[in-house]
C-alpha positions as CSV (number, residue, x, y, z in Angstrom):
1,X,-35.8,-32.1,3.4
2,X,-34.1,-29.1,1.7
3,X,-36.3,-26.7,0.0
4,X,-35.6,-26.4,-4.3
5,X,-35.2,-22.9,-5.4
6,X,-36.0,-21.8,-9.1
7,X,-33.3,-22.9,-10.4
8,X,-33.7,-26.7,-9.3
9,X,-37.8,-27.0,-10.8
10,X,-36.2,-27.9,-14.0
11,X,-34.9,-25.1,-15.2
12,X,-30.8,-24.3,-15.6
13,X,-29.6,-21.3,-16.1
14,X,-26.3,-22.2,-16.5
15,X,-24.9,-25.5,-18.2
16,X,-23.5,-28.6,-16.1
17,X,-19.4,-28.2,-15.2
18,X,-17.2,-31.1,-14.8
19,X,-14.9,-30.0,-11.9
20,X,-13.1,-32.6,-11.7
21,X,-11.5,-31.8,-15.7
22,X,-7.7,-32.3,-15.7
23,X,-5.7,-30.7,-18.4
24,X,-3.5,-33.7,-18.3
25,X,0.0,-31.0,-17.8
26,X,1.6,-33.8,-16.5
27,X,2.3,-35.2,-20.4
28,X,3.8,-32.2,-21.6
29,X,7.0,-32.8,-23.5
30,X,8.1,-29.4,-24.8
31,X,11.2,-27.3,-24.0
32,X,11.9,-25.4,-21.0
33,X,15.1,-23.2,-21.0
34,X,17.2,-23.6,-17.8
35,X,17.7,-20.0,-18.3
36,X,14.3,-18.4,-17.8
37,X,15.7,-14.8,-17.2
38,X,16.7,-15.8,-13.6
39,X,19.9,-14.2,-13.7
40,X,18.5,-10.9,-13.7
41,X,16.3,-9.7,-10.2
42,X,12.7,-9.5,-10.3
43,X,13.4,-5.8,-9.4
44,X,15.2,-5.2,-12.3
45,X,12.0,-6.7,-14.9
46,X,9.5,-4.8,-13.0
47,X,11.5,-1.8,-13.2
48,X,11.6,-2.3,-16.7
49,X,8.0,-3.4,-17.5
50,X,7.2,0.8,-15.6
51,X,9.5,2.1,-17.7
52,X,8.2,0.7,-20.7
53,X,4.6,1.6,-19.6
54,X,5.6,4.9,-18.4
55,X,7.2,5.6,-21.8
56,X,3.8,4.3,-24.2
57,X,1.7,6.5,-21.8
58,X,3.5,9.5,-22.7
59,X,3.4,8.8,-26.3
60,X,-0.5,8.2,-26.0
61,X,-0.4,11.5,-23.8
62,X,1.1,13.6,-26.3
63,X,-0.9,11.7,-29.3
64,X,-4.2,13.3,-27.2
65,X,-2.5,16.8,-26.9
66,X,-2.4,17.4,-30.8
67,X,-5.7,16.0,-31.4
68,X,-7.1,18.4,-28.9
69,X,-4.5,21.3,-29.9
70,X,-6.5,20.7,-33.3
71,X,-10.1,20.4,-31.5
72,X,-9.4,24.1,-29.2
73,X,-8.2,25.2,-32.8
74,X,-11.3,24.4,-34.9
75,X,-13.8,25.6,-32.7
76,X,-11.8,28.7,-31.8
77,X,-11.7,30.1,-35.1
78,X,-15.2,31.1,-35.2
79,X,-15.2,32.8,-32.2
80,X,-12.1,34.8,-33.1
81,X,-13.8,35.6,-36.6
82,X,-16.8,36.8,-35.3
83,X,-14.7,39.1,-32.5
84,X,-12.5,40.7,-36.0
85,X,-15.6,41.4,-37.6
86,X,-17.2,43.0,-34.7
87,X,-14.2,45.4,-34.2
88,X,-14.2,46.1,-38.1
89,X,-17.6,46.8,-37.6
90,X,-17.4,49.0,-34.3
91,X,-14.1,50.8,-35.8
92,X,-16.1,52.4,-39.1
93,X,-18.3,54.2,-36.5
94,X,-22.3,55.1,-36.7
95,X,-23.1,55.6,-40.6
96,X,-24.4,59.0,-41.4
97,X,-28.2,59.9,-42.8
């Protein structure tokens, strides 16, 4: 006799499948085109589905750029403030008693 693990003391941790469900595809009376793109090479698609991905991804690329461009710029212009006013400052010289 097989030992029962965990699972089979009468608890499931997962629900019952019927594998044996057909979709019933067989029935299906819709319209399939004759001409499903096969006159043009598999090649040819998949050289167009890069191109179109290649062309989104630089669209997204430079969509990142300008929000970063406009991060570098915020948090720059403290920096560069503080660098003017500490040349200001260092320009006047030591104050006189």
């Amino acid at each position: 006799m097989k030992p029962t693990g965990p699972s089979a003391a009468g608890k499931r941790w997962f629900p019952r499948t019927d594998y044996f469900f057909h979709s019933g595809g067989g029935t299906w009376r819709g319209y399939s085109s004759p001409y499903d793109g096969e006159d043009r090479s598999e090649f040819r698609s998949f050289y167009n589905l890069g191109r179109e991905f290649r062309i989104e991804a630089a669209r997204e690329r430079a969509k990142e750029m300008v929000v970063f461009g406009l991060i570098v710029v915020a948090s720059a212009w403290p920096v560069i403030y503080m660098v003017v006013t500490v040349v200001k400052l260092l320009s006047k010289g030591r104050p006189s008693l």
